[in-house]
C-alpha positions as CSV (number, residue, x, y, z in Angstrom):
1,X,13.1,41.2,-20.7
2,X,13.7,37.5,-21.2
3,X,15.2,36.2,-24.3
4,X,14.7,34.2,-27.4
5,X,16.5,31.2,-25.5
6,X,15.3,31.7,-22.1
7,X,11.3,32.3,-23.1
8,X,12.3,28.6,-25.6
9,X,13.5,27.3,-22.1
10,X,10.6,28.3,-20.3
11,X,8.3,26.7,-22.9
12,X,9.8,23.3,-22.6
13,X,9.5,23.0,-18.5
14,X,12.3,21.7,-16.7
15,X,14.8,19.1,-18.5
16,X,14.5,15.2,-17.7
17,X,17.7,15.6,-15.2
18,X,15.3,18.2,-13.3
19,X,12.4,16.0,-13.4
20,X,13.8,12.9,-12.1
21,X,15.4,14.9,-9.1
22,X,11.7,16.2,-8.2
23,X,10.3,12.8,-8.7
24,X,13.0,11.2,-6.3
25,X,12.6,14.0,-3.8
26,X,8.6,13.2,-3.8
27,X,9.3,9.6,-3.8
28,X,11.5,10.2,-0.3
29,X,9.0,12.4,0.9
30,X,6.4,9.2,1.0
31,X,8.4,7.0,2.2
32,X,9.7,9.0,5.1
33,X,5.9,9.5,5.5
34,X,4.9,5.8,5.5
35,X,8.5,4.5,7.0
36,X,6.9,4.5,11.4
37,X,4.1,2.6,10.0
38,X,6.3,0.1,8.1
39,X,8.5,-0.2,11.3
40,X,5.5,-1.4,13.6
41,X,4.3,-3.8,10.9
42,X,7.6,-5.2,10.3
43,X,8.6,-5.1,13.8
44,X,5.3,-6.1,15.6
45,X,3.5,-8.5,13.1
46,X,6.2,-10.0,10.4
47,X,9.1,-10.1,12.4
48,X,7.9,-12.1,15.6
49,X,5.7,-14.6,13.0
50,X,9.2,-15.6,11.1
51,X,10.9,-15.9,14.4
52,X,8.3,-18.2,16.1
53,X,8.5,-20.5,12.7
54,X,12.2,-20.5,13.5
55,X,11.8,-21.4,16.6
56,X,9.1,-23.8,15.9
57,X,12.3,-26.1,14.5
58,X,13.7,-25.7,17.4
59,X,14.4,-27.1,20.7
60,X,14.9,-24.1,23.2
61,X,14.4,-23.5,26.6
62,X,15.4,-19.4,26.8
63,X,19.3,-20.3,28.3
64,X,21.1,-23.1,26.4
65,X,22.1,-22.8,23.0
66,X,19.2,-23.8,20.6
67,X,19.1,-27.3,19.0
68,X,17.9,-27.8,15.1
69,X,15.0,-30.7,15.4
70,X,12.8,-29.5,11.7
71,X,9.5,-30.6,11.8
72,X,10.0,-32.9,15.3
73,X,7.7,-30.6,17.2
74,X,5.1,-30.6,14.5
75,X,5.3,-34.5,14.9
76,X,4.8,-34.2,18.9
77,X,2.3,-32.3,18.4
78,X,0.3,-35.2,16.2
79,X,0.6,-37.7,19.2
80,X,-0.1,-35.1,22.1
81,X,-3.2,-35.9,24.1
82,X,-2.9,-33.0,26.0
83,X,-3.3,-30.6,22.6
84,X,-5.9,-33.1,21.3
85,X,-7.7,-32.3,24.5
86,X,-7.0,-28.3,24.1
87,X,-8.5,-28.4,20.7
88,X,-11.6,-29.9,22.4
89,X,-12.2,-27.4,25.2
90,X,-11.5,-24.7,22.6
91,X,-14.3,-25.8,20.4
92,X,-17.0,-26.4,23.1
93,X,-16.1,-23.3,24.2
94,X,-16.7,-21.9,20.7
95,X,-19.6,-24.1,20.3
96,X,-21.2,-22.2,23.0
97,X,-19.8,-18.9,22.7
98,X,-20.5,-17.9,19.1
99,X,-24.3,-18.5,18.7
100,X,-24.9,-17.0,22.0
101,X,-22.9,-13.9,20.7
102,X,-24.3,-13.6,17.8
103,X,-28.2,-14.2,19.2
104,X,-27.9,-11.6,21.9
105,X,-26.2,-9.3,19.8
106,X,-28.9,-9.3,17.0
107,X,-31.7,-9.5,20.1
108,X,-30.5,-6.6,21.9
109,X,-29.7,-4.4,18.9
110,X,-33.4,-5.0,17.6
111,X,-34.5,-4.0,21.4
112,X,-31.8,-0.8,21.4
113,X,-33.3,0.4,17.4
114,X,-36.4,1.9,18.6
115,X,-37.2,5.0,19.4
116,X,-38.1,5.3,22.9
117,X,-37.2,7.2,26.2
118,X,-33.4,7.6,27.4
119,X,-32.3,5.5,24.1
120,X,-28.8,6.7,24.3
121,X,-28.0,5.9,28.1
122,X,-29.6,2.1,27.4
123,X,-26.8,2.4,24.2
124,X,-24.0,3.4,26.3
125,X,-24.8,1.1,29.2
126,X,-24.7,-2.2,27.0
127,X,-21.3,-1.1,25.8
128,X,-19.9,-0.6,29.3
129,X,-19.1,-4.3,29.9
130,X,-17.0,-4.6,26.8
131,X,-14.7,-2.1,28.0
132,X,-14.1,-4.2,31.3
133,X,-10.8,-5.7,31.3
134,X,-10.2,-10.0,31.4
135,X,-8.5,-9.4,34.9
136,X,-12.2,-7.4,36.1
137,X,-14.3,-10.0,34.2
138,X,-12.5,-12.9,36.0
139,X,-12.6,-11.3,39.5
140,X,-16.6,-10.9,38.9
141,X,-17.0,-14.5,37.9
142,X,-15.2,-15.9,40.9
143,X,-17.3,-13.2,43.1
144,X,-20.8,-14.4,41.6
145,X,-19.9,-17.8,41.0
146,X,-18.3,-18.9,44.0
147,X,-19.7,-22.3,45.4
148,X,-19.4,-21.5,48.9
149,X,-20.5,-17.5,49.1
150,X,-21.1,-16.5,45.5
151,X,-24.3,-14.4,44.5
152,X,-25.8,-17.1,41.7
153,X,-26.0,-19.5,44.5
154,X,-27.3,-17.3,47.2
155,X,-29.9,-16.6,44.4
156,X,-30.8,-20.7,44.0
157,X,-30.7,-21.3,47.8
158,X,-33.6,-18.3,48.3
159,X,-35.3,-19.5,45.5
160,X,-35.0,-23.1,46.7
161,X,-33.1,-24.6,44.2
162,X,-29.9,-27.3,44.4
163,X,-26.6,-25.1,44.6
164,X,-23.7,-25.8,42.4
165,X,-19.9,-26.1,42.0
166,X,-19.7,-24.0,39.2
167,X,-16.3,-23.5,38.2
168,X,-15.1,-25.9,40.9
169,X,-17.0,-28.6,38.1
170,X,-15.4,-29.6,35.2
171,X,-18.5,-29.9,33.1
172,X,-20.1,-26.5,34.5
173,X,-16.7,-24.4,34.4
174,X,-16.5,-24.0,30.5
175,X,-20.4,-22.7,30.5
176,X,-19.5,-20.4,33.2
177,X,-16.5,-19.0,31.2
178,X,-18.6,-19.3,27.8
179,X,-21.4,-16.9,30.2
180,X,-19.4,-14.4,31.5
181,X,-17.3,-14.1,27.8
182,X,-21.0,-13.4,26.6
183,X,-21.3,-10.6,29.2
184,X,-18.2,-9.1,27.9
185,X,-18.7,-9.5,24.2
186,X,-22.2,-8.9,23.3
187,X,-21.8,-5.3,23.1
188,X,-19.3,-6.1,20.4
189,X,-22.0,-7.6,18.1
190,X,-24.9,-5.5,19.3
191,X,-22.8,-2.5,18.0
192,X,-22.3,-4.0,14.8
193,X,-25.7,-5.0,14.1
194,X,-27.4,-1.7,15.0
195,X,-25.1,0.0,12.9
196,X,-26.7,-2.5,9.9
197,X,-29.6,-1.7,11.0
198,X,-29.4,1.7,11.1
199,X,-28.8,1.3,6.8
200,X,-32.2,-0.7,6.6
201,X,-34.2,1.5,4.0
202,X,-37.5,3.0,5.6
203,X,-39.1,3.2,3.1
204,X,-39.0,-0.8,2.4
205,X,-40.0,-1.4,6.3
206,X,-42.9,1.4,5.8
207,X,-44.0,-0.6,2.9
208,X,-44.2,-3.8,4.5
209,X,-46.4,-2.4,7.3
210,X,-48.7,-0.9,4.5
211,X,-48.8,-4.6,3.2
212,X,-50.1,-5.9,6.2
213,X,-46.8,-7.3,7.5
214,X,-46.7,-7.7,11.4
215,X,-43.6,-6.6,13.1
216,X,-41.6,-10.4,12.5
217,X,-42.9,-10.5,8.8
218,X,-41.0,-6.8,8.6
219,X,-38.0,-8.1,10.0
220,X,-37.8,-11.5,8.4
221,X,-38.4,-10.2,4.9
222,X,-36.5,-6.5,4.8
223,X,-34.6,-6.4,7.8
224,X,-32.9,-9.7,7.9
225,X,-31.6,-10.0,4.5
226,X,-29.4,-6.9,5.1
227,X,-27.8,-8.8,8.2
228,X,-26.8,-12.0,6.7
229,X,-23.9,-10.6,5.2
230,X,-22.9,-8.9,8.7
231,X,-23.8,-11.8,10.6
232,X,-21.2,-14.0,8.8
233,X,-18.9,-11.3,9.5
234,X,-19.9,-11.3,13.2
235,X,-19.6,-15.4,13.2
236,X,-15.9,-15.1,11.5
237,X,-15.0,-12.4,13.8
238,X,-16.5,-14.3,17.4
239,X,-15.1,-17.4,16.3
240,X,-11.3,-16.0,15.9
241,X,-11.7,-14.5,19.4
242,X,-13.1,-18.0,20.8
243,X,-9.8,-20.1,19.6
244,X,-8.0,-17.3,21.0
245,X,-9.4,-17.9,24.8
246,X,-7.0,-16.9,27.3
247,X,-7.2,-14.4,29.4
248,X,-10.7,-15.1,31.4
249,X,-9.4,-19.0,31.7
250,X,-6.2,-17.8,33.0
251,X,-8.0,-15.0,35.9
252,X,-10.7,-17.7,36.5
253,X,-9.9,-21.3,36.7
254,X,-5.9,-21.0,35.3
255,X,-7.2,-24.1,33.1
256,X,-9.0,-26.3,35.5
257,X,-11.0,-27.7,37.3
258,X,-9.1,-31.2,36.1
259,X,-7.9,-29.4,33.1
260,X,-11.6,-29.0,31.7
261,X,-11.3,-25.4,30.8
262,X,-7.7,-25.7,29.2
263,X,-7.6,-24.4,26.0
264,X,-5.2,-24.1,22.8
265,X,-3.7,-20.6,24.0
266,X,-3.6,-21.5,27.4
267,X,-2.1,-24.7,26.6
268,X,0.5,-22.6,24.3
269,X,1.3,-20.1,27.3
270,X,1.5,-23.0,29.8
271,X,4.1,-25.0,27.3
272,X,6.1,-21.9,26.3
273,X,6.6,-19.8,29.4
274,X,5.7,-22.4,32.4
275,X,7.6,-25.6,31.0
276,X,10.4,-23.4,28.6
277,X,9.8,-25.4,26.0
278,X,9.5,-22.4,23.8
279,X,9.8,-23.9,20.6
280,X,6.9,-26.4,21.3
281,X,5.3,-23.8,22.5
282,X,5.8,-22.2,19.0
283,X,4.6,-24.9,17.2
284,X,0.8,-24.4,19.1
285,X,0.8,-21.8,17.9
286,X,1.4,-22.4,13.9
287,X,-1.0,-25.0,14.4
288,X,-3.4,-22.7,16.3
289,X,-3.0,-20.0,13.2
290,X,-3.7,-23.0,10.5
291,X,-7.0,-23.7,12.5
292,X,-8.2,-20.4,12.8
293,X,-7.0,-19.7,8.9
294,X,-8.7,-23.1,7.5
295,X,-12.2,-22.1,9.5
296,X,-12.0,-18.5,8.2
297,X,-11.6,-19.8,4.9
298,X,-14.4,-22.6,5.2
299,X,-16.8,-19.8,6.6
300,X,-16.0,-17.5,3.8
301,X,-16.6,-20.2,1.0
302,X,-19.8,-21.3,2.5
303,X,-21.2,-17.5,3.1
304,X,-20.2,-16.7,-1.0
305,X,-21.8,-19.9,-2.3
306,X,-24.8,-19.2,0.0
307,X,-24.8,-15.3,-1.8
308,X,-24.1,-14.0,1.9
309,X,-20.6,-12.2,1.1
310,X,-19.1,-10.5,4.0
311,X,-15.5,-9.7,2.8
């Protein structure tokens, strides 16, 4: 039988001293639980960013000992034709890239939200291009775009048309890159809208057809304002992945014909790991990250004021 003391012991639960020993073995439990994750954040994300600021003030070429210039190669970058130029090919690129993403991701998901026949293979088979790699996207474009055997002009020459240079031309080479990105990214934003569309009430579009509304009227007026707020999503999310260009310019046309298709990145990767000017090469890509963060911001203020929040 327990005792007058032990049964008053019992009452009062275990004393502060015991307490803060279960607290502190809970508190390591969690952060032995969350401590891999912080490890790849830290070492993947955080840690490389501070370093490239470092080197940013740098002057390094990877062997001889590193040289303290401050802000020098943010200075360079001011009077550099060749970056002005990158920023321009960037935003052509994006120019044509983005609304064509976005329009064939909203047209084919409107075509792929119907119930018809073999639905789910027509799903799957959009969605197989986006899985393709940059290195098998690249290869295609030079296959079908080829000015002396490629399958485009093969097509023009039967159906009697002028051939072209494609990405041998410095004002065709960025469409054909802006094209085949398309082919590789739609699926992206077809995916995204037919899962918005799959949360369009039926109810509201079963009531619009009762009303008399034909199938444009439907979309228009129930459908559409559902996907405003995904579409500005979708604009952000195309637009950060158009500054980023790199890897179909680099399998394609490795930033020419005449430098036409040389963008930021490329022009970053060129700078950094062809001319070893790594520090340079650091400072693209700060100023790449303040463009891409001062049109994300732009984008969202405009979508919030416009009542089409996204974030």
């Amino acid at each position: 039988m327990m005792t007058t003391a032990e049964r008053a012991t019992a009452t009062r639960g275990p004393k502060p001293a015991q307490r803060s020993r279960r607290r502190l073995v809970e508190d390591l439990g969690g952060w032995l639980f969350v401590l891999p994750a912080s490890i790849l954040v830290l070492g993947l994300s955080i840690f490389p960013a501070a370093w490239a600021f470092i080197l940013s003030l740098q002057k390094w070429d990877g062997f001889s000992e590193p040289e303290f210039v401050g802000g020098e190669q943010y200075a360079r970058l001011i009077t550099d034709d060749d970056f002005h130029a990158a920023i321009l090919h960037t935003g052509v690129y994006t120019a044509l890239f983005v609304p064509m993403s976005v329009l064939a991701g909203l047209f084919l998901a409107v075509a792929l939200n119907r119930k018809i026949r073999f639905i789910g293979f027509y799903r799957t088979a959009i969605f197989v291009p986006f899985v393709a790699s940059a290195a098998a996207t690249g290869i295609l474009s030079t296959y079908l775009f080829n000015p002396q055997f490629g399958l485009v002009n093969n097509v023009l020459r039967v159906i009697g048309l002028p051939q072209q240079k494609w990405l041998e031309d410095q004002h065709q080479a960025m469409f054909v890159i802006a094209l085949m990105s398309l082919w590789g990214q739609a699926a992206f934003t077809t995916v995204i809208y037919l899962a918005a569309l799959q949360d369009v009430s039926p109810e509201l579009l079963e009531a619009a057809r009762l009303d008399g509304a034909n199938a444009w009227q439907s979309f228009w007026s129930v459908s559409w304002p559902a996907l405003r707020p995904v579409t500005v999503f979708v604009g952000i999310w195309q637009t950060i992945g158009a500054i980023q260009l790199f890897d179909l310019v680099f399998t394609t046309t490795r930033g020419g014909p005449l430098d036409a298709t040389k963008t930021i990145v490329y022009y970053l990767w060129e700078q950094a790991f062809r001319r070893l000017d790594f520090g340079y090469g650091s400072a693209v890509a700060y100023a790449l990250f303040f463009i891409t963060l001062a049109i994300t911001i732009g984008v969202v203020i405009y979508s919030r004021r416009r009542g089409m929040e996204a974030f």
